[in-house]
N, CA, C and O atoms as a GROMACS GRO file, in nm:
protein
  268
    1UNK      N    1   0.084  -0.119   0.000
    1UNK     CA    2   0.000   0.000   0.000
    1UNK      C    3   0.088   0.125   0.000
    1UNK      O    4   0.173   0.137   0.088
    2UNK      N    5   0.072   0.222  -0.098
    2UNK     CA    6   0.134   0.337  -0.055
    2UNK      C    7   0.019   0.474  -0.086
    2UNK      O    8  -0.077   0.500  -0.158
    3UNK      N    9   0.084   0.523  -0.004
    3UNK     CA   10   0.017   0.709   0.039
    3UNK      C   11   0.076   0.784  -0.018
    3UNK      O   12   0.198   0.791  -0.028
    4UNK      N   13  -0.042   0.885  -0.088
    4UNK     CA   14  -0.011   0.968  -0.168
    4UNK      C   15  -0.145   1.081  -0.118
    4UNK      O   16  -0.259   1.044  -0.090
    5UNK      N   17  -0.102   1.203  -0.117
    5UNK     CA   18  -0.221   1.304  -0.058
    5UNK      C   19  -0.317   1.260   0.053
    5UNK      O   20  -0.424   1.320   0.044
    6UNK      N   21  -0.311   1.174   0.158
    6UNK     CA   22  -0.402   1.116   0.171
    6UNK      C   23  -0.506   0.980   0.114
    6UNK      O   24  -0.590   0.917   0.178
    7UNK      N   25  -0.476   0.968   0.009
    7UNK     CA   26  -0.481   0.851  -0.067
    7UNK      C   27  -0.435   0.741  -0.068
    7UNK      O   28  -0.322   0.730  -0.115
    8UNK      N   29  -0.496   0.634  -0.023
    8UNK     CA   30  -0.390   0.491   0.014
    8UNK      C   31  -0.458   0.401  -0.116
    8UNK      O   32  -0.578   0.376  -0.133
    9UNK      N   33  -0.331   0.356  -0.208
    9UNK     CA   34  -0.368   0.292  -0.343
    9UNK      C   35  -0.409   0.127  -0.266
    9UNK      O   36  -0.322   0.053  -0.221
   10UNK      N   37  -0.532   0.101  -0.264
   10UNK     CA   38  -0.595  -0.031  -0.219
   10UNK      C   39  -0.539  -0.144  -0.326
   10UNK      O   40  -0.443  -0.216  -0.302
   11UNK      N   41  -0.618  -0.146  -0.452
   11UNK     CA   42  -0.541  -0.283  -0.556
   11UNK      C   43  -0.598  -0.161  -0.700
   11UNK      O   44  -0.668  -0.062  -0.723
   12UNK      N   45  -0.515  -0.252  -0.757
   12UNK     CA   46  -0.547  -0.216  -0.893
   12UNK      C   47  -0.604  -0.072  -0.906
   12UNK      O   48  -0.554   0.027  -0.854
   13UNK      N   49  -0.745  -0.075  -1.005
   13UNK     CA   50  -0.739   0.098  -1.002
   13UNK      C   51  -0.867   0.157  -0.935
   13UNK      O   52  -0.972   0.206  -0.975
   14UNK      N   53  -0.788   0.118  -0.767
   14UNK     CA   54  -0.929   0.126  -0.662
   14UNK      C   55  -0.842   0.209  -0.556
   14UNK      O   56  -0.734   0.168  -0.513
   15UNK      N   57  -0.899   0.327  -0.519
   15UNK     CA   58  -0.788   0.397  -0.443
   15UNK      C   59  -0.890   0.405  -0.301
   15UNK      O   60  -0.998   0.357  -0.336
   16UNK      N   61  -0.894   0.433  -0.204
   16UNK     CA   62  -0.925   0.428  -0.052
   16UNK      C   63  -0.849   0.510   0.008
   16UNK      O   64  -0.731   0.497   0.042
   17UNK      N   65  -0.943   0.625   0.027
   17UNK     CA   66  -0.946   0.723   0.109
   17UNK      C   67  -0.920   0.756   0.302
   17UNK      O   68  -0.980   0.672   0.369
   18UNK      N   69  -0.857   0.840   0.370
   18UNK     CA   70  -0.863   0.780   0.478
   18UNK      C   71  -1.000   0.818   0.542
   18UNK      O   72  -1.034   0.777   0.652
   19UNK      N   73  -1.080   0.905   0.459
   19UNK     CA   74  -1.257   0.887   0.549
   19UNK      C   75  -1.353   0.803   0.437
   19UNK      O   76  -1.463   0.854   0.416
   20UNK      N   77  -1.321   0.678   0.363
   20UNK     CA   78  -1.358   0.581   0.394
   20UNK      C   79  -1.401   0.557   0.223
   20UNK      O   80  -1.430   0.451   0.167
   21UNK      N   81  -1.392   0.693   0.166
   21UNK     CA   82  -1.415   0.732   0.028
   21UNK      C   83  -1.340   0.649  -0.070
   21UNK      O   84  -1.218   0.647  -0.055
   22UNK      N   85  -1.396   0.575  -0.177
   22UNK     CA   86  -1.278   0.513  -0.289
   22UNK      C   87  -1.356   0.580  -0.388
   22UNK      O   88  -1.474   0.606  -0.413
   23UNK      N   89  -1.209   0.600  -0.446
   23UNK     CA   90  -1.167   0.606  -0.634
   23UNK      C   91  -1.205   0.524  -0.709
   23UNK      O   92  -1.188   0.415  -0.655
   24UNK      N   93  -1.244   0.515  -0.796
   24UNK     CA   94  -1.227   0.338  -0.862
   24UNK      C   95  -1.252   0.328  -1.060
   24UNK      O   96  -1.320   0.400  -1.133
   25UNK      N   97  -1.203   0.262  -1.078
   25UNK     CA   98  -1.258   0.315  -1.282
   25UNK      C   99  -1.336   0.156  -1.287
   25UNK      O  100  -1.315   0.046  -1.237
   26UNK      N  101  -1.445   0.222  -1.384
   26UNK     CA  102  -1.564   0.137  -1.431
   26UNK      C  103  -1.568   0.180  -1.537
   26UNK      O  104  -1.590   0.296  -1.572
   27UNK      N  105  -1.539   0.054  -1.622
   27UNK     CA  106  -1.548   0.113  -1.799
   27UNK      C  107  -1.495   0.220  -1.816
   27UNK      O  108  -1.569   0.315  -1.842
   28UNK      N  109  -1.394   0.237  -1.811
   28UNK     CA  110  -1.255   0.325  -1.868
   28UNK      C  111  -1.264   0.471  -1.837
   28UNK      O  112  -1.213   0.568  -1.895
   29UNK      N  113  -1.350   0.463  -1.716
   29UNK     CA  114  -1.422   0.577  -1.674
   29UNK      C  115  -1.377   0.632  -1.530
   29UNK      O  116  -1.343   0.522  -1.487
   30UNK      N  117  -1.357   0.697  -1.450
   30UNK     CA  118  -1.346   0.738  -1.287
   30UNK      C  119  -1.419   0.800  -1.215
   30UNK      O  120  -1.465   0.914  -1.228
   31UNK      N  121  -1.433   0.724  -1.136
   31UNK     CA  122  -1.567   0.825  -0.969
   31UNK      C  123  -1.507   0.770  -0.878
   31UNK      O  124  -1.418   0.685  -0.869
   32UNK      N  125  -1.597   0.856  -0.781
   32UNK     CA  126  -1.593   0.841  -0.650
   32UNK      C  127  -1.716   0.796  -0.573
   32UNK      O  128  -1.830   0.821  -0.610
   33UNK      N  129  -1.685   0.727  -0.465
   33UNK     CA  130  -1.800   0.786  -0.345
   33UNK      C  131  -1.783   0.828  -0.242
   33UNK      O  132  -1.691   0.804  -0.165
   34UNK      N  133  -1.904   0.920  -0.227
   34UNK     CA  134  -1.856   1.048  -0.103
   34UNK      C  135  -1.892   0.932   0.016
   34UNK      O  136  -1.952   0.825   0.015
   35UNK      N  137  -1.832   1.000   0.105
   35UNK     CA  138  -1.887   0.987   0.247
   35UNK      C  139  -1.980   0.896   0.289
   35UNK      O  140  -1.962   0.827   0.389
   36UNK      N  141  -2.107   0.891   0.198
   36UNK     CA  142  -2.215   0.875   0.239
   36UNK      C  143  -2.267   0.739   0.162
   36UNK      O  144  -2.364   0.667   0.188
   37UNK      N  145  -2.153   0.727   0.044
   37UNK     CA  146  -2.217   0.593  -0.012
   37UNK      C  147  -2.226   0.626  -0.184
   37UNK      O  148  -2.199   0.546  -0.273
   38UNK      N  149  -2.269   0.754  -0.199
   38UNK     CA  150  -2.327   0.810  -0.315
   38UNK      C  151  -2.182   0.800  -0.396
   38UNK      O  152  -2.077   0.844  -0.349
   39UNK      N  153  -2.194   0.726  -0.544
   39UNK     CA  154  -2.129   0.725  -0.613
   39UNK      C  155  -2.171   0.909  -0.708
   39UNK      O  156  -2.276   0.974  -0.719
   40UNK      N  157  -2.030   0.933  -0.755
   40UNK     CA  158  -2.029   1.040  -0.798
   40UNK      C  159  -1.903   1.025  -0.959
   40UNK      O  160  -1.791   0.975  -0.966
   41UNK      N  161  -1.989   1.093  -1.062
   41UNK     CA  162  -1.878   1.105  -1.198
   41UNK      C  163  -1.981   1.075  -1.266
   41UNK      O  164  -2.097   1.080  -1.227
   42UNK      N  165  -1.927   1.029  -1.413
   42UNK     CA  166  -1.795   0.994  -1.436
   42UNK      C  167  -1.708   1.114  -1.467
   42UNK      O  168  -1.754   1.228  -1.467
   43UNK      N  169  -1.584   1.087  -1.492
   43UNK     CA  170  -1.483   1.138  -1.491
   43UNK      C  171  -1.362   1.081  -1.523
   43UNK      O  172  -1.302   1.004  -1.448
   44UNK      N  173  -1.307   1.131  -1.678
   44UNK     CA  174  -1.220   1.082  -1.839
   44UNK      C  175  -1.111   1.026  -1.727
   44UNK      O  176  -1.072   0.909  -1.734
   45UNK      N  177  -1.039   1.163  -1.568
   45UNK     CA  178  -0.929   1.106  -1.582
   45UNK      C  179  -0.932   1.037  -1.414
   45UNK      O  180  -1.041   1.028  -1.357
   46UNK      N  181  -0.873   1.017  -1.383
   46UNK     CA  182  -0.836   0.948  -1.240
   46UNK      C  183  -0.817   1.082  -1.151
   46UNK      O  184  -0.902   1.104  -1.065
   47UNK      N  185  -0.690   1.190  -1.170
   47UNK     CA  186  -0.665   1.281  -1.132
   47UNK      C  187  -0.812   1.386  -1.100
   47UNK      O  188  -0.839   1.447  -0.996
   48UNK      N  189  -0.901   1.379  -1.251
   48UNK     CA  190  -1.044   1.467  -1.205
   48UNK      C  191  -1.103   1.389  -1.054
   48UNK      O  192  -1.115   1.445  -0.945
   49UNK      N  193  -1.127   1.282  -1.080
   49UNK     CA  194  -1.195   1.210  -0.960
   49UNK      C  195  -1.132   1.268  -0.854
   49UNK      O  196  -1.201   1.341  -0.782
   50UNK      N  197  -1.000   1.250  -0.825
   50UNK     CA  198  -0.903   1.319  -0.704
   50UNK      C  199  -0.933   1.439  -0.666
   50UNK      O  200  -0.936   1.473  -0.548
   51UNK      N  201  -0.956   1.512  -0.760
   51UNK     CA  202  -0.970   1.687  -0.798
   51UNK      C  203  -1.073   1.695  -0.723
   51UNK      O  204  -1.080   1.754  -0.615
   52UNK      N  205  -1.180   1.619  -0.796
   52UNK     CA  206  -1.330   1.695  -0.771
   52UNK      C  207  -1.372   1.578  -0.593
   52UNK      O  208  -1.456   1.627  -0.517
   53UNK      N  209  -1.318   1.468  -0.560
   53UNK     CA  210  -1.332   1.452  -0.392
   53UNK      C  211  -1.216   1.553  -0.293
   53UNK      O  212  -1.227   1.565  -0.171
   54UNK      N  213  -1.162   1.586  -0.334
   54UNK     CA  214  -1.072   1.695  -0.248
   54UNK      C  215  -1.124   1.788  -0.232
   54UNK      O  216  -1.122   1.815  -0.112
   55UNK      N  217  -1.190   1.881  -0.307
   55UNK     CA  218  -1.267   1.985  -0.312
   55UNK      C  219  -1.396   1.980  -0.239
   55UNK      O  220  -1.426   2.062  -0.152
   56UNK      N  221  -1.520   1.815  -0.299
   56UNK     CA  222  -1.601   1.799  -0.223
   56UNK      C  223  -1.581   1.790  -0.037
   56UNK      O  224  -1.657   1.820   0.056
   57UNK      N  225  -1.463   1.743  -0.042
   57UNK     CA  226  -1.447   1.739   0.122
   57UNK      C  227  -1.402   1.875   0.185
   57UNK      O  228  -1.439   1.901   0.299
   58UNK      N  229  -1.331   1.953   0.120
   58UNK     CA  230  -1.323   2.070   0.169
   58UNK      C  231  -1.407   2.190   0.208
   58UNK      O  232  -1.411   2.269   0.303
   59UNK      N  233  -1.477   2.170   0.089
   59UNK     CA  234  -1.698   2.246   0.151
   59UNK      C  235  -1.739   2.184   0.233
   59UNK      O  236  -1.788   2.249   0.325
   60UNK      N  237  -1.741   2.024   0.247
   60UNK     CA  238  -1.806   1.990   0.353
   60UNK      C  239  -1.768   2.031   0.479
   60UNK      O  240  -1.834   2.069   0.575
   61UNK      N  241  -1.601   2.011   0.455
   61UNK     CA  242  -1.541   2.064   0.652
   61UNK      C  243  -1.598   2.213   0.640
   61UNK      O  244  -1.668   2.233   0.739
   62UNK      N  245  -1.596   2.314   0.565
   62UNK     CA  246  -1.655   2.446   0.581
   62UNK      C  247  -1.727   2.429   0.645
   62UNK      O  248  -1.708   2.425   0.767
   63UNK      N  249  -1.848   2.410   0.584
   63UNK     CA  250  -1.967   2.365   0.648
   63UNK      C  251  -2.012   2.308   0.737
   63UNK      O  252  -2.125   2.331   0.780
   64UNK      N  253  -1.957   2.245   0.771
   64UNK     CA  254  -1.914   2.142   0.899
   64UNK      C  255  -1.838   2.271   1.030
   64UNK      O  256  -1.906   2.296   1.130
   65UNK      N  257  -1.743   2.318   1.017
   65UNK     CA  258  -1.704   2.434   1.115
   65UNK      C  259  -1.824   2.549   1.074
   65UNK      O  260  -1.794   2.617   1.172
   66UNK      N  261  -1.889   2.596   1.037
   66UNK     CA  262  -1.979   2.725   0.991
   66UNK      C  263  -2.081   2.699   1.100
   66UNK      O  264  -2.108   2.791   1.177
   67UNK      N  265  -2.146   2.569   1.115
   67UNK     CA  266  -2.236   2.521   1.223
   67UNK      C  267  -2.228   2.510   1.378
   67UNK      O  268  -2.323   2.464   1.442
   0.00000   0.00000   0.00000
């Protein structure tokens, strides 16, 4: 296993998050799921998937301290 941003590469092209979130490609494709279960994408590259759950988690902690 190795760590990268927070990112621990699980197998193949399935990445695992440390709040519980994986990466993963389905038909030559990339998503995520948040938090909650909800698959999210698609998305052409691996890196977008990365992009766009980094960001999603970062509104959430906002939001999360705003309350």
């Amino acid at each position: 296993m190795t760590e990268d941003s927070g990112i621990i590469k699980k197998q193949g092209d399935t990445f695992k998050t440390a709040n519980e979130s994986v990466i993963f490609k389905q038909q030559n494709v990339w998503y995520y799921t948040s938090p909650n279960g909800d698959r999210v994408g698609p998305f052409r590259y691996q890196s977008e998937a990365r992009s766009s759950l980094e960001q999603f988690l970062s509104q959430l902690k906002d939001r999360l301290s705003i309350e």
